[in-house]
N, C-alpha and C positions, 0 to 999 in steps of 0.2 A: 406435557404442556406445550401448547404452541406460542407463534405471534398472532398476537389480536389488533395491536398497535407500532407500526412504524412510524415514532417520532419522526425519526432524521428523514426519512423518505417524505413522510407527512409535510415538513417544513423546508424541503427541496422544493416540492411540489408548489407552495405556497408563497415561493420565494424568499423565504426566510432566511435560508442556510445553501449557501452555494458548494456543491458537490463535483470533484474533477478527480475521476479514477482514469490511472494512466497505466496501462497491461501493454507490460513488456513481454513478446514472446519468446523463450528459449533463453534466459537470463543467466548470464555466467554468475549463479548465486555462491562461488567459493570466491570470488574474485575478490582481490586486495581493495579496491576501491570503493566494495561494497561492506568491508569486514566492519567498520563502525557503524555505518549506516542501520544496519540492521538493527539496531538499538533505537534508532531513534521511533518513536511512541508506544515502545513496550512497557513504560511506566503506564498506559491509558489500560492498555491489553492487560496487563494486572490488577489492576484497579477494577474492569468491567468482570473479567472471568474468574477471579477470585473471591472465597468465602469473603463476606464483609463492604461489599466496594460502597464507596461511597458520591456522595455527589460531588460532582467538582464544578468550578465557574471558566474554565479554560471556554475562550470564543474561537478559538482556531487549532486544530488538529493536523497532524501530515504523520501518515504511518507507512514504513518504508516496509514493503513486505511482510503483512503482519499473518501469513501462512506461515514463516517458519515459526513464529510461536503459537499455534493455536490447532487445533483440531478441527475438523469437518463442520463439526454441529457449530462448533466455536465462530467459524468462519462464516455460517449460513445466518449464525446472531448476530454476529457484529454492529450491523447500522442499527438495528430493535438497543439493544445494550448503548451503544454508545447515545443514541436518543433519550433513553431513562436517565442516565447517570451524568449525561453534559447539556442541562437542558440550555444553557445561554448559548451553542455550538452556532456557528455563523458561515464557519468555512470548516470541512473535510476534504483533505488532500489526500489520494492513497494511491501508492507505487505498488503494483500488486503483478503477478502470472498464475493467481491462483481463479478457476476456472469457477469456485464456489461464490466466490468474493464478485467477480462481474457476472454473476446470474444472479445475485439480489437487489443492480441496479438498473434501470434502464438505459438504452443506448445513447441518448443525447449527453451522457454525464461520464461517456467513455471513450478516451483516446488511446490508440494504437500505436507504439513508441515501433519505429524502426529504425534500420542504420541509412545514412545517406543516401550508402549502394544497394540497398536494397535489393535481390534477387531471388522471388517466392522457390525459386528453383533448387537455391541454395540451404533454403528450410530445413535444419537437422530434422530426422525422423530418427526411430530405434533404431539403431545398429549395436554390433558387439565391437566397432575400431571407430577410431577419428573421434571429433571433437563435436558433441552434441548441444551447444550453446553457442548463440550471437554474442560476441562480445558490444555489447548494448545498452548496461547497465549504466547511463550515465547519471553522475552526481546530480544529483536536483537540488544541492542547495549550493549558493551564492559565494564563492569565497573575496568577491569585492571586500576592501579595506582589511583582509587576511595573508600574513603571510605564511604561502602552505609550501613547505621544500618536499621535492620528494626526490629520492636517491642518495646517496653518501653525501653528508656535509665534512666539509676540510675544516 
């Protein structure tokens, strides 16, 4: 079976639902900073790829990496599914480095997260030594009026 119908792209297009995929490249995805994050909208990811899903009224979405929970096909369905299953959806946010996930969007709808210092030259490639991820991963969400400790409290 294929896609006949892209909701979410559908109602991109028509202004309906404001769409901002943001591809990190070379993402330290073991990284402590990231170790929660990865949770956040794998309840949506279960709900659309699981036997049963249902509809939901959720107007706003942010999926942080939702490649490490999903498969190939899973990933090339994503906008189709989340279209069927959230049809009130107004805003899609997704933090992604998965190459399947921005080939089913178009370009106005993709930003390219990099570091300050930025140096294309510096660009891990394959090797079998050294450290093959930007440390880049930054937090996207807000900890205004949170208090967040991190390291040994006395």
């Amino acid at each position: 079976m294929t896609i006949s119908n892209n909701v979410v792209m559908n109602k991109v297009a028509a202004g309906e639902c404001e769409l901002m995929v943001y591809v990190f490249q070379r993402p330290h995805m073991r990284s402590e900073m990231l170790h929660m994050e990865l949770y956040v909208g794998k309840g949506v990811l279960d709900n659309i790829f699981e036997p049963n899903p249902q509809t939901r009224y959720d107007e706003e979405i942010f999926l942080s990496f939702p490649e490490r929970w999903l498969n190939v096909v899973e990933e090339r369905s994503l906008f189709a599914r989340i279209g069927i299953y959230y049809p009130h959806l107004k805003k899609l946010t997704i933090k992604t480095h998965s190459v399947y996930i921005i080939q089913c969007c178009r370009s106005e709808y993709i930003r390219i997260v990099t570091p300050q210092s930025f140096d294309k030259s510096e660009l891990p490639q394959e090797s079998d030594e050294g450290v093959l991820y930007l440390d880049d991963c930054y937090n996207m969400f807000s900890t205004n009026g949170i208090n967040v400790v991190r390291g040994p409290v006395k």
